[in-house]
C-alpha positions as CSV (number, residue, x, y, z in Angstrom):
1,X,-53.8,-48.2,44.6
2,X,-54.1,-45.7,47.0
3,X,-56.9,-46.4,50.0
4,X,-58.3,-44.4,53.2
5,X,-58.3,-45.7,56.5
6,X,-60.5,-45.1,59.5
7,X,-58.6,-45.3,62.7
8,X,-60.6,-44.6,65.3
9,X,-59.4,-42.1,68.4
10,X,-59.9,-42.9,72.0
11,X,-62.3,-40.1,72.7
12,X,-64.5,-41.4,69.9
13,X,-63.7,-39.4,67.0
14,X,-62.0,-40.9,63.8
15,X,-59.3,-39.7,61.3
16,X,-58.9,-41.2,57.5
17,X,-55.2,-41.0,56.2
18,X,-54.3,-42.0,52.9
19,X,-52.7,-45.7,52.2
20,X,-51.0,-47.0,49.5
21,X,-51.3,-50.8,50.1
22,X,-54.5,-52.6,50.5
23,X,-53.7,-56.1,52.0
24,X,-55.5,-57.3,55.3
25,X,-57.6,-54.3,56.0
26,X,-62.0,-54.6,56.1
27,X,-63.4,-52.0,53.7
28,X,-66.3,-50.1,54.6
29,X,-68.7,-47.8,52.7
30,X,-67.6,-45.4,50.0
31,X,-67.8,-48.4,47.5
32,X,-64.5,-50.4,49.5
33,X,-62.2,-47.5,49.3
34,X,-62.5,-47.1,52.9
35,X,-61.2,-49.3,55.3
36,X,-61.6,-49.9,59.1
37,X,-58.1,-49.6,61.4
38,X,-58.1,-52.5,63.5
39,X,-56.8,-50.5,67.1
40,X,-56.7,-46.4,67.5
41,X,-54.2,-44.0,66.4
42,X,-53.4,-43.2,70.0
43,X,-52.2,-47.6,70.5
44,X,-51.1,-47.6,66.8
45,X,-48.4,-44.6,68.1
46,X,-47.5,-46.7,70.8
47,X,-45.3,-48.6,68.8
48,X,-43.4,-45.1,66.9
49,X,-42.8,-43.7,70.7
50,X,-41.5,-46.6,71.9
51,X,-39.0,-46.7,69.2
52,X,-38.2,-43.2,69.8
53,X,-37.7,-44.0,73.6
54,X,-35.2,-46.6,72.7
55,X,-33.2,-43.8,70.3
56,X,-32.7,-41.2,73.1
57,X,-32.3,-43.6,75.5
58,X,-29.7,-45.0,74.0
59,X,-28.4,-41.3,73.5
60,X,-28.9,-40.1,76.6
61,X,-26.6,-42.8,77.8
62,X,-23.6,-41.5,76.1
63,X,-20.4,-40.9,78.3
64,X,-21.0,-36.9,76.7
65,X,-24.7,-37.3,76.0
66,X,-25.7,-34.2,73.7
67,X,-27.5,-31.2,74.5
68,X,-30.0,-31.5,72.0
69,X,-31.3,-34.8,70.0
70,X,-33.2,-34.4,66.9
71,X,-34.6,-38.0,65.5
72,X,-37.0,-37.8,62.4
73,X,-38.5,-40.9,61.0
74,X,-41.6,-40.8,58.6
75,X,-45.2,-42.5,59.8
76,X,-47.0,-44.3,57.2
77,X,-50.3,-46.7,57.3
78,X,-50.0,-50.5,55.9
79,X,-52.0,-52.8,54.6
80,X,-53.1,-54.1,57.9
81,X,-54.1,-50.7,59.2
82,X,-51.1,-50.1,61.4
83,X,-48.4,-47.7,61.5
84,X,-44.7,-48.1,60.6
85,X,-42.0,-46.6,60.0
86,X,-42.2,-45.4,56.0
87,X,-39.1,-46.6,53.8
88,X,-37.0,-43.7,52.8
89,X,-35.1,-44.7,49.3
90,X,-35.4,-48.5,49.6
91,X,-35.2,-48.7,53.5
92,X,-36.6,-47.9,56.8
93,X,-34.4,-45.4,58.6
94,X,-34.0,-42.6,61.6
95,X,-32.7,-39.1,60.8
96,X,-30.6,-38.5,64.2
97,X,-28.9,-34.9,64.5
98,X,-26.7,-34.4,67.7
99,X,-25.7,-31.3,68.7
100,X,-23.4,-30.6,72.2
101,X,-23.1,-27.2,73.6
102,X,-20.6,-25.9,76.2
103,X,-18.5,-29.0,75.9
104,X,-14.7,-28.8,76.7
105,X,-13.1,-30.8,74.1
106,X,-10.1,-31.1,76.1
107,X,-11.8,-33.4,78.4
């Protein structure tokens, strides 16, 4: 059953997004449909640019390391009030597209 959660900002403001799972979260007002995030959106995202960090580190690394790095992974709220990485038929993945530009393949 489909909930909102509050996840507070830093600058005081709040934003409700839509969650499917209901575990471990404290509801508040709008007869329990609402629940309170336990930390902000801006430390919940933390965690989602760290992980991109490690991709195009990694990338970045390469012998040839492309000219352009595209890494799509979807965002979704769980039970606990937290983000993750959404599942994407059956299981959690990254979309990476590398592209190289101007590179000599005889090199």
């Amino acid at each position: 059953m489909a909930q909102l959660v509050s996840m507070p900002l830093e600058d005081g403001g709040e934003v409700l997004i839509e969650s499917a799972e209901g575990r471990g979260a404290i509801p508040v007002g709008a007869g329990g449909r609402v629940v309170q995030a336990s930390e902000t959106v801006q430390k919940a995202m933390g965690g989602i640019r760290s992980a991109a960090e490690a991709v195009l580190g990694q990338l970045r690394a390469m012998d040839q390391p492309p000219s352009k790095v595209n890494v799509q992974f979807g965002i979704k709220v769980t039970g606990e009030a937290s983000l993750a990485v959404a599942k994407s038929a059956g299981e959690a993945n990254f979309n990476v597209t590398l592209e190289w530009s101007g590179v000599d393949e005889n090199s």
